[in-house]
C-alpha positions as CSV (number, residue, x, y, z in Angstrom):
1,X,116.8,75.7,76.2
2,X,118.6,78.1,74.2
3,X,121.5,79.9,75.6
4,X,122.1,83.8,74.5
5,X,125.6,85.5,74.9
6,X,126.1,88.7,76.4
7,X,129.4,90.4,77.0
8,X,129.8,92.1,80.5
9,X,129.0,92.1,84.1
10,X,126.3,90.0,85.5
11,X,123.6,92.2,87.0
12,X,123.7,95.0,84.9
13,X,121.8,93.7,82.3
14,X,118.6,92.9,84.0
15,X,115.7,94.0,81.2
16,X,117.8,91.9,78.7
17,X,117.6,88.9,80.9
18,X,114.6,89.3,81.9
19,X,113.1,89.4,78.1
20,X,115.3,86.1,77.1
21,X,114.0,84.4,81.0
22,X,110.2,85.4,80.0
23,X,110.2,83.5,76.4
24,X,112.4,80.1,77.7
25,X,116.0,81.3,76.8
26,X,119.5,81.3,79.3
27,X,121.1,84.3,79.1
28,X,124.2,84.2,79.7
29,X,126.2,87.0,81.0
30,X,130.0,87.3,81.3
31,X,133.4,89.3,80.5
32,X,134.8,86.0,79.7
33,X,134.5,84.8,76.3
34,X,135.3,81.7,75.9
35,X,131.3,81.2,77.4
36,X,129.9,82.3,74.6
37,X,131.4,79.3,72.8
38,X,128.4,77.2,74.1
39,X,125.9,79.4,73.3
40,X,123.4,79.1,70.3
41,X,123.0,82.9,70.2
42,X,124.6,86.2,70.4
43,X,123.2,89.4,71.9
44,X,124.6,93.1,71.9
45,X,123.3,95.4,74.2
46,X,123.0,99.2,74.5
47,X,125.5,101.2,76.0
48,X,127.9,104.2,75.6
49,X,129.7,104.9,71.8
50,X,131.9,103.1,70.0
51,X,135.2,104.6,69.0
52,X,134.9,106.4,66.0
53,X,138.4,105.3,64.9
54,X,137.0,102.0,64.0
55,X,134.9,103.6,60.9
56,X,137.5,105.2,60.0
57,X,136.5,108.7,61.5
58,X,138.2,111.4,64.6
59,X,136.2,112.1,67.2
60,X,133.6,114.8,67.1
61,X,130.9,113.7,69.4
62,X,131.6,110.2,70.6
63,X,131.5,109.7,74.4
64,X,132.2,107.3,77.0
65,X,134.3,104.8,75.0
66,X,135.5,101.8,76.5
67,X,138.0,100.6,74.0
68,X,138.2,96.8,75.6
69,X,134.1,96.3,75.0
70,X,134.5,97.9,71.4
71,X,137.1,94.6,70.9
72,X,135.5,92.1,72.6
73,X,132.3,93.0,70.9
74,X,133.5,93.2,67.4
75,X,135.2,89.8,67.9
76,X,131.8,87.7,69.3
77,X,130.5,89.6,66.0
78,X,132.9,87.9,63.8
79,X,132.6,84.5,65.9
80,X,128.8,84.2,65.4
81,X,128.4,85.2,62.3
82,X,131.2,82.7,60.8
83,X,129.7,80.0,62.4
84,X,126.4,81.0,61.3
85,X,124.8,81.5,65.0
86,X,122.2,84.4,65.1
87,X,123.3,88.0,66.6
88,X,120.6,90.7,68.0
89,X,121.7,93.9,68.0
90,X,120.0,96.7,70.5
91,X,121.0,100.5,70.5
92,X,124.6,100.3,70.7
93,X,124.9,97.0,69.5
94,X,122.7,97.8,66.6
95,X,125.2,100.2,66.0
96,X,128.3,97.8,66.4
97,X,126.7,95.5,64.1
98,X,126.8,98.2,61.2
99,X,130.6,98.7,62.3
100,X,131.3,95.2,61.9
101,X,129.9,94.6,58.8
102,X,132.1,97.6,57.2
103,X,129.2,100.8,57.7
104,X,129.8,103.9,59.7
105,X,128.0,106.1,62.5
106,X,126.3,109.7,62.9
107,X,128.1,110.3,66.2
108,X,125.6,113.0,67.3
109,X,122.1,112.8,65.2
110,X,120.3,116.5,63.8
111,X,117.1,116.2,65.8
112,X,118.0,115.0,68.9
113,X,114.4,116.0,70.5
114,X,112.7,112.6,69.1
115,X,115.7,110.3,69.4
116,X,117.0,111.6,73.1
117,X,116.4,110.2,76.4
118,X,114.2,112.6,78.0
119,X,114.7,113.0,81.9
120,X,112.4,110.4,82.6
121,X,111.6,108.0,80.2
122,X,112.6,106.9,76.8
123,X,111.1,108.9,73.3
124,X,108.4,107.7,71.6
125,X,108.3,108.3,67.7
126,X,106.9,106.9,64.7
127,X,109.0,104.6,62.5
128,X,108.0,103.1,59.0
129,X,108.6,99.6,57.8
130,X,110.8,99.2,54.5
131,X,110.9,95.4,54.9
132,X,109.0,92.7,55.6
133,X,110.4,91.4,59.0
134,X,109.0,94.5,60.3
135,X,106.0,94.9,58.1
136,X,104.7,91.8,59.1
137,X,105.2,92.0,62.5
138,X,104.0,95.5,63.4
139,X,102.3,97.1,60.4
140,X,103.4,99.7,57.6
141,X,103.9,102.5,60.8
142,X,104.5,102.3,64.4
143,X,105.8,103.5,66.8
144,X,109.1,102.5,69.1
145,X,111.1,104.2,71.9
146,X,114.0,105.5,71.3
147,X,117.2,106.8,73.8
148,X,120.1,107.3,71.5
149,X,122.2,110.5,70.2
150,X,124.4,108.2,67.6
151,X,122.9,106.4,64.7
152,X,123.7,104.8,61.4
153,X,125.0,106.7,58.7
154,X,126.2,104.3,55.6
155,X,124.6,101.0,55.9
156,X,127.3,97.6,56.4
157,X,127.6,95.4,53.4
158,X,124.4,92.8,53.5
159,X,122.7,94.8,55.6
160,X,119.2,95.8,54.5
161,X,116.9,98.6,56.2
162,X,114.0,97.3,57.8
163,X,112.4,100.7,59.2
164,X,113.3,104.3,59.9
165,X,112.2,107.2,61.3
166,X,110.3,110.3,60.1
167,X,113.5,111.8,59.9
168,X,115.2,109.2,58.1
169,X,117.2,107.8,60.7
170,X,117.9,103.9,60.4
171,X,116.0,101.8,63.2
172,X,116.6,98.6,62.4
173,X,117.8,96.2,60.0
174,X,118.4,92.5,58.8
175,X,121.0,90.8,57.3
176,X,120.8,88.9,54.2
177,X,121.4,85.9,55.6
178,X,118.4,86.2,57.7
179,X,120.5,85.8,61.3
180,X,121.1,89.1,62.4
181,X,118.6,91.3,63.5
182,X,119.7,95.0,64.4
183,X,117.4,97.7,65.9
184,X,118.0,101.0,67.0
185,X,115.4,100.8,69.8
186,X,114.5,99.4,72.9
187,X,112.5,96.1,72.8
188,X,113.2,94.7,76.2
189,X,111.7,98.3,77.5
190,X,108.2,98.1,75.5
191,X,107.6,94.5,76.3
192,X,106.7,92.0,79.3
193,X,106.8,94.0,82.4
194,X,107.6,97.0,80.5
195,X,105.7,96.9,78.0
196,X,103.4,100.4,76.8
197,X,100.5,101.4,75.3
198,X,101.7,103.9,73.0
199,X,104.9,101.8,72.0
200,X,104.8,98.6,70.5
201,X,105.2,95.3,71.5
202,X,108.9,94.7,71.5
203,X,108.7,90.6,72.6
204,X,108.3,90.2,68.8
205,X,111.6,91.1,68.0
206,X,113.3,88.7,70.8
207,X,110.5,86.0,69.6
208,X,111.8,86.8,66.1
209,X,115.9,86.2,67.5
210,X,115.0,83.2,69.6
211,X,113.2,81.1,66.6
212,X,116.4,81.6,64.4
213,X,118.7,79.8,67.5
């Protein structure tokens, strides 16, 4: 059974779990990091922004930092990747991926009507593939939720675009290596239990994560 990393409290990370549970995987949640050691996978989930500082930028619209998850994160990054374990990246951690590999952040995107959180429920918008790991999983278009305000701005060395949006927001990408995945959206809330009819199916992309373990 595989076993997937992720950094912080146990319980507050349900829809993650419960995604990795539903396709045979053992997540594995935990603040303390010497766990993820004997794991075969790494995921990031979402969460509040990263500190601007570490793209070399001050603070214009960043909120909610929490300066020890920005480390700890950044440091499972460079742990996987060296020893050539795969990482998944969701919504924040899509965006600490980018970090990682040397790219930077919009900390507060132009139209934040189709990439918000509305009151109750996630976005839905249209995205279209520029890659074939998305291409051949959900078609040239599609469409993904979405419940962000910060997004890529310059792309991390060996990172290539998979998708975007109709505004040309970055959605998700792949490394060259072909081990880490990173999307903007939400997979584990448009699939399984969650899972929507006008949304695609996002067990693809943790079917896509768990075959490279």
């Amino acid at each position: 059974m595989a076993r997937i990393f992720i950094r912080g409290e146990a319980g507050k990370f349900a829809n993650y779990e419960a995604a990795l549970t539903a396709l045979g995987a053992e997540p594995v949640v935990s603040l303390d990091l010497s766990l993820s050691d004997g794991c075969g996978g790494l995921l990031l989930p979402g969460g509040a922004d990263m500190d601007p500082a570490l793209y070399g930028e001050e603070n214009t619209a960043s909120e909610g930092i929490d300066a020890s998850r920005d480390r700890d994160e950044l440091a499972l990054c460079r742990r996987f990747f060296e020893s050539g374990r795969p990482i998944l990246g969701i919504c924040r951690g899509h965006q600490v991926l980018n970090v990682f590999f040397g790219g930077s952040l919009i900390q507060d995107v132009a139209h934040r009507e189709i990439h918000v959180w509305k009151e109750t429920c996630d976005s839905i918008h249209r995205v279209r593939a520029l890659h074939p790991f998305m291409e051949q999983r959900y078609g040239a278009s599609f469409s993904v939720n979405s419940a962000h305000h910060q997004a890529v701005k310059r792309l991390g060395a060996g990172l290539l675009a998979t998708c975007e949006s109709e505004d040309g927001i970055n959605e998700g990408f792949l490394h060259e290596n072909g081990k880490v995945i990173g999307v903007q959206f939400h997979p584990e809330r448009i699939a399984f239990a969650h899972a929507r009819p006008d949304a695609v199916d996002g067990r693809k992309i943790f079917e896509a994560f768990l075959e490279l373990v």
